[in-house]
C-alpha positions in Angstrom: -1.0 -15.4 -20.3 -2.7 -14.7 -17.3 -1.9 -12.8 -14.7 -2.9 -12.2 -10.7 -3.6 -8.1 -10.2 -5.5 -5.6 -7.8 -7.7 -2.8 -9.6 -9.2 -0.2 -7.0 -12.0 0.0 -8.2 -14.4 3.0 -7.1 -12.6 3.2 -3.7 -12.5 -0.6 -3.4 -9.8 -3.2 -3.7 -10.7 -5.9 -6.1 -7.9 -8.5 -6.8 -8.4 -10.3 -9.9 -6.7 -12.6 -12.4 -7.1 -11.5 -15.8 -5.5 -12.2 -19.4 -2.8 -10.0 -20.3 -4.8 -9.2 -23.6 -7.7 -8.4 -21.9 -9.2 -4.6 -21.8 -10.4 -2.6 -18.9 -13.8 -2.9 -20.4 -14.0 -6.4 -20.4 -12.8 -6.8 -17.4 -15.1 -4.6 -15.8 -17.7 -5.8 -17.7 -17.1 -9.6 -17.6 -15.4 -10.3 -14.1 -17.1 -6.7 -11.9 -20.5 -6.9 -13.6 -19.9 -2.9 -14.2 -21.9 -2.5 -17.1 -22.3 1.4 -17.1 -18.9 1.5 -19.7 -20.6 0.2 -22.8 -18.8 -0.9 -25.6 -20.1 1.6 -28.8 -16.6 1.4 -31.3 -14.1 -0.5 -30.0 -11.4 1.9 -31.4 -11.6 4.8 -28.7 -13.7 6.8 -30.5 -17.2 7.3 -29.0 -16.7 8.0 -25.7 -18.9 4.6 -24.2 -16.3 3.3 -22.7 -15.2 6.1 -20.5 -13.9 6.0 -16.8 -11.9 7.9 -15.1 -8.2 6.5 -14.5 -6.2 8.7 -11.4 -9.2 11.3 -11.9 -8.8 11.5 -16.0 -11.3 10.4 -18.8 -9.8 7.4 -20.5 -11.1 5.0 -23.3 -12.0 1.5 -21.4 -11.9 -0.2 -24.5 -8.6 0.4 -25.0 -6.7 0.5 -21.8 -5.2 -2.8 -21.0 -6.6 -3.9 -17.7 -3.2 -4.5 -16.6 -2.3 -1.2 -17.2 -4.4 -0.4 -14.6 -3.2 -1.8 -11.7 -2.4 0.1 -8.7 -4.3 3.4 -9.9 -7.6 4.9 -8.9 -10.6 3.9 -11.5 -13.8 5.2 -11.3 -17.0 3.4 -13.2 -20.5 5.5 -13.7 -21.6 3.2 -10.4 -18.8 4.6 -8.2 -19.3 8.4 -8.8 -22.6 8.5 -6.4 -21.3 8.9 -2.9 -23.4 7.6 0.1 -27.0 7.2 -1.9 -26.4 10.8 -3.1 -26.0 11.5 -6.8 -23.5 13.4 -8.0 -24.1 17.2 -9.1 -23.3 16.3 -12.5 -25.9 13.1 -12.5 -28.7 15.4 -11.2 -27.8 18.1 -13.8 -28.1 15.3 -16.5 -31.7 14.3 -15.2 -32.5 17.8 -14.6 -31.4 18.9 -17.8 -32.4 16.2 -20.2 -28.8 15.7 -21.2 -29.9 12.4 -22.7 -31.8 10.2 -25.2 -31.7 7.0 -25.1 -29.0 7.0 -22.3 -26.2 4.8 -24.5 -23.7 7.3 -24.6 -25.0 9.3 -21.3 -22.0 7.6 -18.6 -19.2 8.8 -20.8 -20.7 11.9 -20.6 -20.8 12.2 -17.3 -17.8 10.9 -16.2 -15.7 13.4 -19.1 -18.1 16.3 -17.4 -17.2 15.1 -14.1 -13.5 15.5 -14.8 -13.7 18.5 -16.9 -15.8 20.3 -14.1 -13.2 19.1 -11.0 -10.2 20.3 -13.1 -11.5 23.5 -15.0 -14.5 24.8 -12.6 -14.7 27.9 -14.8 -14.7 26.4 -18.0 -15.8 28.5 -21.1 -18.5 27.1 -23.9 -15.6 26.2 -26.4 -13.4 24.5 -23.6 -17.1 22.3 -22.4 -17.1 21.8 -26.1 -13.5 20.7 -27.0 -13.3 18.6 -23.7 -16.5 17.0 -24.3 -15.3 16.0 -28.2 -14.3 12.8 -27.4 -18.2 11.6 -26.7 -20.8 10.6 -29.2 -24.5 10.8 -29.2 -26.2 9.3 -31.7 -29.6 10.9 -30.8 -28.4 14.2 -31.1 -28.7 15.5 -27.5 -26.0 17.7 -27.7 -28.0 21.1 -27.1 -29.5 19.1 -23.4 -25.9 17.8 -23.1 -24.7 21.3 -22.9 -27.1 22.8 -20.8 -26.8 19.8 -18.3 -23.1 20.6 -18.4 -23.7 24.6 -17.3 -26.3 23.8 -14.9 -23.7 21.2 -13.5 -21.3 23.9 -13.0 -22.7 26.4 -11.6 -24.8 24.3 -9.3 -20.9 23.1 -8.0 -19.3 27.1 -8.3 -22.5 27.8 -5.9 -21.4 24.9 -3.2 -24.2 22.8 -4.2 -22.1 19.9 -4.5 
């Protein structure tokens, strides 16, 4: 069945019709031509789906796209604000908090949250929050440090 809905999509309206079946990824993927969410499981498991939905990581690949109507979702391409990259994204370049750069927008966008909700966030609470994210290169060490220069570049005000 198909059905007429609005997403608001990083800051934007975006009316759409979409299969009731269909996921947030796809849609994103297939109808926005956001390809920053990646498909790497399908079962919620890897973290290469992740946006944010009302500020909170969520699996893409397994939130219905219906379900996401009316609230707030942000892709990898809407967390840049005018031209200027987010703290967290110049931490990650800074840092090295990548490889191959699969898994590196779920990163991101989990850090992102973490760091907005829990600015003082200890190595085992970076480390639980984070859990939900796979890298199969291994950059976890860079992944880490990206994350503690991210915050304290944003505890200094140099967000």
């Amino acid at each position: 069945m198909r059905r007429d809905i609005t997403l608001h999509i990083n800051g934007k309206e975006s009316p759409t019709t979409v299969c009731s079946h269909h996921t947030l990824l796809q849609v994103l993927r297939d109808q926005f031509h956001l390809f920053g969410a990646r498909e790497g499981c399908g079962v919620g498991m890897c973290g290469a789906c992740t946006v944010l939905l009302d500020g909170h990581p969520v699996s893409s690949c397994l939130c219905l796209a219906v379900l996401a109507e009316g609230r707030q979702i942000t892709t990898i391409e809407g967390v840049s604000q005018g031209g200027q990259m987010h703290p967290v994204q110049q931490a990650y370049i800074e840092g090295h908090g990548f490889q191959c750069s699969y898994c590196t927008p779920g990163f991101i966008l989990a850090t992102t949250a973490l760091l907005e909700t829990h600015p003082d966030a200890t190595e085992d609470e970076i480390r639980d929050y984070l859990s939900g994210n796979l890298c199969r290169c291994g950059s976890y060490v860079k992944v880490l440090d990206s994350v503690r220069l991210a915050q304290a570049r944003m505890k200094a005000g140099e967000a």
